[in-house]
C-alpha positions as CSV (number, residue, x, y, z in Angstrom):
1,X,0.0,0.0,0.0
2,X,1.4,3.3,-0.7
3,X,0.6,7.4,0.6
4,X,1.0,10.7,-0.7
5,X,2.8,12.9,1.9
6,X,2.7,16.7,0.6
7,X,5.2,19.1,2.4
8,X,4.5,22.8,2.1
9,X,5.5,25.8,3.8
10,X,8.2,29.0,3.8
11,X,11.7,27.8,2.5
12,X,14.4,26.6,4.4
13,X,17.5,24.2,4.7
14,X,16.7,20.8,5.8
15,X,13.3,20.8,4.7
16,X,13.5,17.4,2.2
17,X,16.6,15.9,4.9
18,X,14.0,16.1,8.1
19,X,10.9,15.0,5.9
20,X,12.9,11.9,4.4
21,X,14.5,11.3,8.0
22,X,10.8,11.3,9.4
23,X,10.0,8.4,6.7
24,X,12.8,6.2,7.0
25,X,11.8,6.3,11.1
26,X,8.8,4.7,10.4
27,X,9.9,2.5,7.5
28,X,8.0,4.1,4.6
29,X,9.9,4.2,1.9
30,X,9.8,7.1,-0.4
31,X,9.6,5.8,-4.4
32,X,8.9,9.2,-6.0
33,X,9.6,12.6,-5.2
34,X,8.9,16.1,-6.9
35,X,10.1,18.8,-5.2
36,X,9.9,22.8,-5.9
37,X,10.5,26.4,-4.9
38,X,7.6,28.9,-5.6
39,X,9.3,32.5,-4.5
40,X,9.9,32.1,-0.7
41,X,7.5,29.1,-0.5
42,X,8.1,25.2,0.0
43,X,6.4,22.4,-1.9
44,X,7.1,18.9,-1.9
45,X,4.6,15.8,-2.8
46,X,6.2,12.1,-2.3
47,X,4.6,8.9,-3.0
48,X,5.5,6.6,0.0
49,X,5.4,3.0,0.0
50,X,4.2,1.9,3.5
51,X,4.8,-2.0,3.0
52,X,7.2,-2.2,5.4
53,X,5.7,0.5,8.2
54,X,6.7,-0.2,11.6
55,X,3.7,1.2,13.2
56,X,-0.1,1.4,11.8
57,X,-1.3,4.2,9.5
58,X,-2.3,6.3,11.9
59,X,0.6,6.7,14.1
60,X,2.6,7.5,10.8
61,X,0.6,10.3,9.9
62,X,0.1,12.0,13.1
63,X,4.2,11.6,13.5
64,X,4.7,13.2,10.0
65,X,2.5,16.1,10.7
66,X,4.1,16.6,14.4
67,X,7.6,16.5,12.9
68,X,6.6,19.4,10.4
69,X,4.9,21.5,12.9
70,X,8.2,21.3,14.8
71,X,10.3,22.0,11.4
72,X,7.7,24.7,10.5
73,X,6.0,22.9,7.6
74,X,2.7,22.0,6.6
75,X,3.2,17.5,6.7
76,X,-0.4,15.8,4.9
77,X,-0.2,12.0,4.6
78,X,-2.8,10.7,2.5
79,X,-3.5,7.0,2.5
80,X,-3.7,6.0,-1.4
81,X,-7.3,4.6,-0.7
82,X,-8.6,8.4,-0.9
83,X,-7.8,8.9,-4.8
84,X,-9.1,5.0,-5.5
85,X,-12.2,6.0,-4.1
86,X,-12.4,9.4,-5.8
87,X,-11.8,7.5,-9.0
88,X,-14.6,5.1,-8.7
89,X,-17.6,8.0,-8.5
């Protein structure tokens, strides 16, 4: 099963290192990557592959979104379930 984590937020160094760190914590594994600056802003959208996720869904997400809160980013996990559904209607 895989996510979409999107990363947002003003600039800075060590954005995409504390993001990627947060990942390999929990064992996702990060198979795509697109990355970009808009003026002073931050914006980031990775496709995760949470096969080998050492804690449940949940627990992921809410770790990703408290590690960018303390970095000063915006951190969304989506489980990949929300755009299968959206497809089907």
């Amino acid at each position: 099963m895989k996510a979409v984590v999107t990363v947002t937020g003003k600039d800075r160094v060590g954005i995409i290192a504390m993001a990627s760190c947060e990942c390999a914590k929990y064992g996702a594994n990060i198979v795509d990557i697109s990355q970009t600056v808009l003026g002073e802003y931050f914006a980031m959208i990775m496709l995760v592959d949470l096969d080998e996720l050492s804690v449940d869904f949940k627990s992921f997400a809410d770790g990703m979104e408290r590690a960018g809160g303390e970095c000063g980013v915006d951190i969304r996990v989506m489980h990949e379930d929300i755009f299968n559904s959206m497809h089907r209607i």
